[in-house]
C-alpha positions as CSV (number, residue, x, y, z in Angstrom):
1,X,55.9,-10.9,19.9
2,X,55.8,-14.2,18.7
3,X,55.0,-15.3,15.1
4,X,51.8,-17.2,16.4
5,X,50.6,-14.3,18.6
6,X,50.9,-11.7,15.3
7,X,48.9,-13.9,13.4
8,X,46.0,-14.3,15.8
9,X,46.2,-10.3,16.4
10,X,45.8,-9.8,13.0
11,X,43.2,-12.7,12.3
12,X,41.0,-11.2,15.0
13,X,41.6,-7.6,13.4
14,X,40.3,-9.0,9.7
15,X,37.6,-10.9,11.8
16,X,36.7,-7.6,13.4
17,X,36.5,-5.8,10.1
18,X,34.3,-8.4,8.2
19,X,32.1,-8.6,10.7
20,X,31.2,-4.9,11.1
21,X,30.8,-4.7,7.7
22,X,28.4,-7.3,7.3
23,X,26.8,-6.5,10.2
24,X,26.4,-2.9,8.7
25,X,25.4,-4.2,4.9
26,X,23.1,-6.8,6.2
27,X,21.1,-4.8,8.8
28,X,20.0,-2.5,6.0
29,X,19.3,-5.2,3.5
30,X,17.6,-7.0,6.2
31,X,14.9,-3.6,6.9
32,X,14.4,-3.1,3.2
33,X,13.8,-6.6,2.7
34,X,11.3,-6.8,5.8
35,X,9.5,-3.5,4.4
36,X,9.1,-5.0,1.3
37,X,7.2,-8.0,3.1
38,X,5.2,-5.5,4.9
39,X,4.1,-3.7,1.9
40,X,3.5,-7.1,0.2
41,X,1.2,-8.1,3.2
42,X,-0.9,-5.0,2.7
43,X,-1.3,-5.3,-1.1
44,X,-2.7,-8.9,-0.8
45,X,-5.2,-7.6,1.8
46,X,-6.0,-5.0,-0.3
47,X,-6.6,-7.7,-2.8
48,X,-8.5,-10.0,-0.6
49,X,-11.0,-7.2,0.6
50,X,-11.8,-6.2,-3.3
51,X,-12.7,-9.7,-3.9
52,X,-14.8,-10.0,-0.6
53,X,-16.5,-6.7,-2.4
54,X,-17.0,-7.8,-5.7
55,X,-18.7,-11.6,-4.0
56,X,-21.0,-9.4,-2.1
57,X,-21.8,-7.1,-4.7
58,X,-22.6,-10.1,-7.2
59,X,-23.8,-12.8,-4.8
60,X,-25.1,-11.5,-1.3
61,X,-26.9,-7.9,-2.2
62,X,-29.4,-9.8,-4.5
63,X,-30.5,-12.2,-2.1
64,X,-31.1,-8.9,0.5
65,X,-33.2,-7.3,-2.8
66,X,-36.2,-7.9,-0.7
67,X,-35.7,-7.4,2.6
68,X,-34.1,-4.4,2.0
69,X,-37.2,-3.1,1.9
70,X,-38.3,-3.4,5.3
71,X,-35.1,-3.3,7.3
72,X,-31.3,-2.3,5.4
73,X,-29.2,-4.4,6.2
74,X,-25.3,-3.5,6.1
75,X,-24.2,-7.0,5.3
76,X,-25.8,-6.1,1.2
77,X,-22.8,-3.3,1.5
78,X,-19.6,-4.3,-0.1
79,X,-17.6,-2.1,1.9
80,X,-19.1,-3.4,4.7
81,X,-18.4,-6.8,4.0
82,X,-14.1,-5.9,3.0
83,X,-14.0,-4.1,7.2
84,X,-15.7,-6.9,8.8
85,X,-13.4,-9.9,6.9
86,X,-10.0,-8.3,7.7
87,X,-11.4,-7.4,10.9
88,X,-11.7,-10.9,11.9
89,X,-8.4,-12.1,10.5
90,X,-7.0,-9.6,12.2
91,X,-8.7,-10.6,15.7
92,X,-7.4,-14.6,14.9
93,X,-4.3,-14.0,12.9
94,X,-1.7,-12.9,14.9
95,X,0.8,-11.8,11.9
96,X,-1.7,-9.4,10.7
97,X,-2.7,-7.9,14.5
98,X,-0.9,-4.7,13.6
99,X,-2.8,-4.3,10.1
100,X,-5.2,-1.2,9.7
101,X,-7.4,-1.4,6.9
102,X,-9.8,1.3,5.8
103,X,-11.9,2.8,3.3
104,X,-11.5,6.1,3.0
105,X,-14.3,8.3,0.7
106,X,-14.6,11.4,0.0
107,X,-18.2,11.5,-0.3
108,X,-19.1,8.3,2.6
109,X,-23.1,7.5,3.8
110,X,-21.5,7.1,6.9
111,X,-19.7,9.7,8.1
112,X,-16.9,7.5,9.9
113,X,-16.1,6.7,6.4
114,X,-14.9,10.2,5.3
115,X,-11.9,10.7,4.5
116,X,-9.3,13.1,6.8
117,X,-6.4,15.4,5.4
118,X,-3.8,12.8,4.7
119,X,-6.6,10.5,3.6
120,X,-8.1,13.3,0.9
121,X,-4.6,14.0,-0.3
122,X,-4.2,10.6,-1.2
123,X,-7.6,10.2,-2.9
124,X,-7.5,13.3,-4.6
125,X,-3.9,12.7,-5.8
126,X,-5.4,9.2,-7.4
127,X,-8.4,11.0,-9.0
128,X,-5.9,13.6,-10.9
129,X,-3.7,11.0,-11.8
130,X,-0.5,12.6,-9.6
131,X,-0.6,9.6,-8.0
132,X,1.3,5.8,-8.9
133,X,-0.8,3.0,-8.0
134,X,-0.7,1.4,-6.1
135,X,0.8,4.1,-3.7
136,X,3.7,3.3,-1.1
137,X,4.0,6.0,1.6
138,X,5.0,6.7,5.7
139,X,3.6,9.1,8.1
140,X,4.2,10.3,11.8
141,X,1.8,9.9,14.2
142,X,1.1,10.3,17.7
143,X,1.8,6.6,18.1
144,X,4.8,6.3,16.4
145,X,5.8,6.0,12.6
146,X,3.1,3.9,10.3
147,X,3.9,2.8,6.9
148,X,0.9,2.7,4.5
149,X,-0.3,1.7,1.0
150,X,-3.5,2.6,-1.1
151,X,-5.4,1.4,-3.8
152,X,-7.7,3.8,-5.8
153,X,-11.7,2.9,-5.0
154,X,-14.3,3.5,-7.6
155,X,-17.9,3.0,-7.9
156,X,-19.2,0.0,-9.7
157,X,-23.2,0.0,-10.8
158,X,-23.7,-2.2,-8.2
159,X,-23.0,1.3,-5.8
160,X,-25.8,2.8,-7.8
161,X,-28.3,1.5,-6.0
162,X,-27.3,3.1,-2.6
163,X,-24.9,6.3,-4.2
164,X,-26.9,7.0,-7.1
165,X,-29.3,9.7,-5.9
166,X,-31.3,10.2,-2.2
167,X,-34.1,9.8,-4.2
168,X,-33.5,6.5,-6.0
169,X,-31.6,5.1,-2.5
170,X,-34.0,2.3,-0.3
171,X,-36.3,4.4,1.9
172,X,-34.8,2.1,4.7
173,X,-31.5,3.3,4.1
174,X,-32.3,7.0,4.8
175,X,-34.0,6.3,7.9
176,X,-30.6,4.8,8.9
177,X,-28.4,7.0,7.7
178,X,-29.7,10.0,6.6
179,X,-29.7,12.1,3.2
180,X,-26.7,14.3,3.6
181,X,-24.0,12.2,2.2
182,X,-22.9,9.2,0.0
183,X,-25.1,10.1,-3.0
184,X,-24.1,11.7,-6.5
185,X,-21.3,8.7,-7.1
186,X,-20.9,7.4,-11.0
187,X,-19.5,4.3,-12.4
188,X,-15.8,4.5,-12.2
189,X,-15.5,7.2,-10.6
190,X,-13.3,7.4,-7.9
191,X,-14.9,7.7,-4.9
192,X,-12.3,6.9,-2.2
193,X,-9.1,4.8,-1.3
194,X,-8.2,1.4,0.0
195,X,-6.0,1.8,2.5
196,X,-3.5,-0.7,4.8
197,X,-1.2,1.1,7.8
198,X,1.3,-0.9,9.4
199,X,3.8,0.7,12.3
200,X,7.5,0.5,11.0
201,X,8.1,-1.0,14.3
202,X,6.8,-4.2,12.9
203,X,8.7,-4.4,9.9
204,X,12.2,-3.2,11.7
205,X,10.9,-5.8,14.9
206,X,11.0,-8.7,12.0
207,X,14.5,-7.1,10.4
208,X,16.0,-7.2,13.8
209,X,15.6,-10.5,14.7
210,X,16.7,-12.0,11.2
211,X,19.8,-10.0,11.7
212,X,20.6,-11.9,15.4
213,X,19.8,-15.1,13.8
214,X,21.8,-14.4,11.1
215,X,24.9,-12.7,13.0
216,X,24.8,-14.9,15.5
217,X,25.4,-17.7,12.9
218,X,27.8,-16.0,10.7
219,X,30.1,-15.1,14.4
220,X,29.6,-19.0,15.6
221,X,31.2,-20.0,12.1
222,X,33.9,-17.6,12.1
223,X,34.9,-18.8,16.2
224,X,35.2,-22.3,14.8
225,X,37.4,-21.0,11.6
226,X,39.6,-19.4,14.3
227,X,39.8,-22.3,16.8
């Protein structure tokens, strides 16, 4: 075999080792990094729906003070506020299509509020302090595997006036909803949990195709070092 012919076999054999190991190192830098951006996504929408409750809780159930009296309206309700911003940016925001946001309580006026197992494990884990926050977790389900993040939710004062007792609660709000659930909450207590669910097929989707950008680079360099 000639001189030239040993050195290209063994160029293309050091080639072939480089690039499986960065192939292999960078693929799973690439998915950690891309979960990372997940979770990050989730906490700021966590963080954007507390302030959407906080603005209604302070500036838009005042000015509903008086109507409230003759018809409730949900719009006064900060955690009806927080489902129906993220639901829209959701519905015009492609990035965050795959984003579930919920409220999970324990103790909900609505009963498509209450919490179910995984949900009360979570909640429960964050009122006995077993729990970091904010909390970083994954899950199998029927549709495939979801990552997911919570946020403790406590009552402010502001809840008072709905959660305090069915007694003190606007007579129009028990003609909507009932008196069998949401009352008996106190101030910073924690009633429930913020939570964001994301499928991990939309963080490793986003990993993958870094990692063909990236390899197919890092092979079109290495051809021309060759040539």
């Amino acid at each position: 075999m000639k001189l030239l012919a040993k050195f290209n076999l063994v160029l293309a054999i050091l080639f072939a080792i480089g690039i499986a190991a960065t192939a292999a190192i960078s693929r799973d830098l690439l998915q950690r990094n891309a979960r990372e951006e997940v979770y990050e996504s989730a906490k700021l929408l966590i963080d954007g729906a507390l302030a959407v409750r906080d603005y209604t809780s302070t500036n838009i159930a005042p000015l509903l003070e008086t109507q409230i009296r003759y018809e409730f309206r949900p719009e006064m309700v900060s955690a009806y506020s927080a489902n129906e911003v993220l639901r829209k940016l959701r519905d015009t925001n492609p990035e965050y299509k795959q984003y579930l946001y919920r409220e999970a309580t324990l103790n909900p006026t609505n009963p498509a509020n209450k919490a179910v197992d995984w949900e009360q494990d979570i909640v429960n884990g964050f009122r006995n302090g077993t729990m970091a926050t904010p909390f970083y977790g994954e899950r199998d389900t029927p549709n495939g595997r979801m990552l997911y993040m919570a946020k403790p939710l406590k009552g402010g004062a502001a809840c008072l006036r709905c959660h305090d007792t069915a007694e003190r609660a606007p007579p129009t709000q028990i003609a909507k909803y009932g008196s069998a659930g949401g009352f008996g909450w106190k101030v910073g207590e924690i009633i429930g949990a913020q939570i964001v669910q994301v499928p991990e097929s939309a963080a490793k989707s986003r990993a993958e195709a870094t990692f063909r950008v990236f390899m197919g680079s890092l092979l079109a360099v290495l051809l021309g070092v060759a040539a």
